[in-house]
C-alpha positions in Angstrom: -41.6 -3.4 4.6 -38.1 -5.2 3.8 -35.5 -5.2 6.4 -33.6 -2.8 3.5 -36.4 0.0 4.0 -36.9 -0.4 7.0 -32.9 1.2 7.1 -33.3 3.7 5.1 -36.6 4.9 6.8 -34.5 5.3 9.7 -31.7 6.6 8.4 -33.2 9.2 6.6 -36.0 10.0 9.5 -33.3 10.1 12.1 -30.2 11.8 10.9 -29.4 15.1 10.1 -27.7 14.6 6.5 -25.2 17.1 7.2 -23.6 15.0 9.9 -23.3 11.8 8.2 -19.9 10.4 7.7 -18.3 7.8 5.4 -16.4 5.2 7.7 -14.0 5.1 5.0 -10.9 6.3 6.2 -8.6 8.2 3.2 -5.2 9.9 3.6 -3.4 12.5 3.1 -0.6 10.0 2.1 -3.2 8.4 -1.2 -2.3 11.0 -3.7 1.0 10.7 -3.0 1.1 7.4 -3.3 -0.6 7.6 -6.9 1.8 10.3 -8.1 4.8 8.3 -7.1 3.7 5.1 -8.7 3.5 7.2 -12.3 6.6 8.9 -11.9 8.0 5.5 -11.3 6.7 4.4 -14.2 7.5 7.3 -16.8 11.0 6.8 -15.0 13.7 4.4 -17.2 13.8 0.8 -15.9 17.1 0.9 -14.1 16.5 3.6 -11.9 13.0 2.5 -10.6 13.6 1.2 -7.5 15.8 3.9 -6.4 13.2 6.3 -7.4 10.5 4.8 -6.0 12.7 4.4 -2.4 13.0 8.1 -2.8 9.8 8.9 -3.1 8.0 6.6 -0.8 10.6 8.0 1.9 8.9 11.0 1.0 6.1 10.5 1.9 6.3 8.7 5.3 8.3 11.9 6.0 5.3 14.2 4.8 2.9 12.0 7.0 4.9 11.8 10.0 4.9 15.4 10.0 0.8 15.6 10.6 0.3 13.2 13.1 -3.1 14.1 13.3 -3.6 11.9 10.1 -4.1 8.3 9.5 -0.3 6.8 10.2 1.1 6.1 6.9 4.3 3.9 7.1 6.5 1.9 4.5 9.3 -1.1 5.3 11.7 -1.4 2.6 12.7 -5.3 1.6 15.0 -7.0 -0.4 13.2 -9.9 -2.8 15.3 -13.2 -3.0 15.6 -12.7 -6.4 16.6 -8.9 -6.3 13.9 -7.3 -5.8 12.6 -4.0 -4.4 9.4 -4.9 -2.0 7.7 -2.3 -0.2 4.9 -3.2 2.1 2.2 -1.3 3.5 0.7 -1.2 6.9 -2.8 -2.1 5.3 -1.9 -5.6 3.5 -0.4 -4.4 -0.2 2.7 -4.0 -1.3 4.4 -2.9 -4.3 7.2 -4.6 -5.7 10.0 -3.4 -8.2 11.4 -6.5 -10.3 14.7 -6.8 -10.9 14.3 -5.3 -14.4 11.9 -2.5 -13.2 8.9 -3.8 -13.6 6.4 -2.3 -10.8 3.5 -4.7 -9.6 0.7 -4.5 -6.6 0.9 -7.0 -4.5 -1.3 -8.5 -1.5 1.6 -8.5 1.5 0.8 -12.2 2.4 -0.8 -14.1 -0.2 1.8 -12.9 -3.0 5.0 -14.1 -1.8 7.0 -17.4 -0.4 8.0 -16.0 2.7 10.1 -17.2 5.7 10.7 -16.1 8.8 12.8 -15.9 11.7 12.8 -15.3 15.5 14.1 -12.8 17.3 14.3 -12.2 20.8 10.6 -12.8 21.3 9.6 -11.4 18.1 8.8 -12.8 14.7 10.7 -10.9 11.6 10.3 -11.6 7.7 13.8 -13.3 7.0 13.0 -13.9 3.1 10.5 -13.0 0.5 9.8 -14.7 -2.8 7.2 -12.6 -5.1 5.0 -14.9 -6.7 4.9 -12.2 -9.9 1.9 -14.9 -11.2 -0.7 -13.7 -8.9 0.2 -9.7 -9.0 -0.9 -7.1 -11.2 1.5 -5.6 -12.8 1.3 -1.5 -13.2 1.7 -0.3 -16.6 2.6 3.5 -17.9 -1.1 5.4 -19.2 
């Protein structure tokens, strides 16, 4: 028997289906999330960033109201050339070009970034999106 039945022998001879759990964790805040990226998209160009601010303050206030959820939080930055860049606590980040473009983003691998020290703490100074390796979100 292969190591890969052998599993699912004892998976399925020891639990009780009805107890079995994903260890995927979603949230409340995913939805959200999906509904503000189209609006931001069916929005006009200009007024993307400001929208999408809006709405993404939105929902860390929604979340922060049920801390019995998965923490959902956002930090805001400011691209050096102009762009909106809002990262995740789970390594992506959208960014909002400076003609209102919206693109998905991996929060380290995506940008030129520099940093500074503070007190004995390490901040993002700078951020330079690298719009060559994102994925740039497009209206359905």
């Amino acid at each position: 028997m292969s190591a890969t039945d052998e599993f699912k022998s004892a998976v399925s001879s020891s639990a009780d289906p009805e107890q079995l759990q994903s260890g995927v964790l979603t949230s409340a805040a995913d939805p959200l999330l999906a509904d503000a990226i189209a609006r931001t998209l069916r929005a006009p160009a200009a007024e993307r960033a400001q929208i999408f601010t809006g709405l993404i303050h939105a929902i860390e206030a929604f979340m922060a109201a049920r801390p019995q959820e998965r923490p959902w939080t956002c930090k805001v930055y400011r691209g050096t050339d102009g762009s909106s860049i809002f990262r995740g606590g789970v390594g992506h980040s959208l960014v909002v070009d400076p003609v209102g473009h919206l693109w998905r983003a991996r929060s380290h691998e995506d940008f030129e970034t520099t940093y500074v020290f503070v007190g004995n703490g390490c901040e993002i100074d700078t951020l330079t999106p690298l719009y060559s390796q994102m994925r740039e979100y497009r209206p359905r």
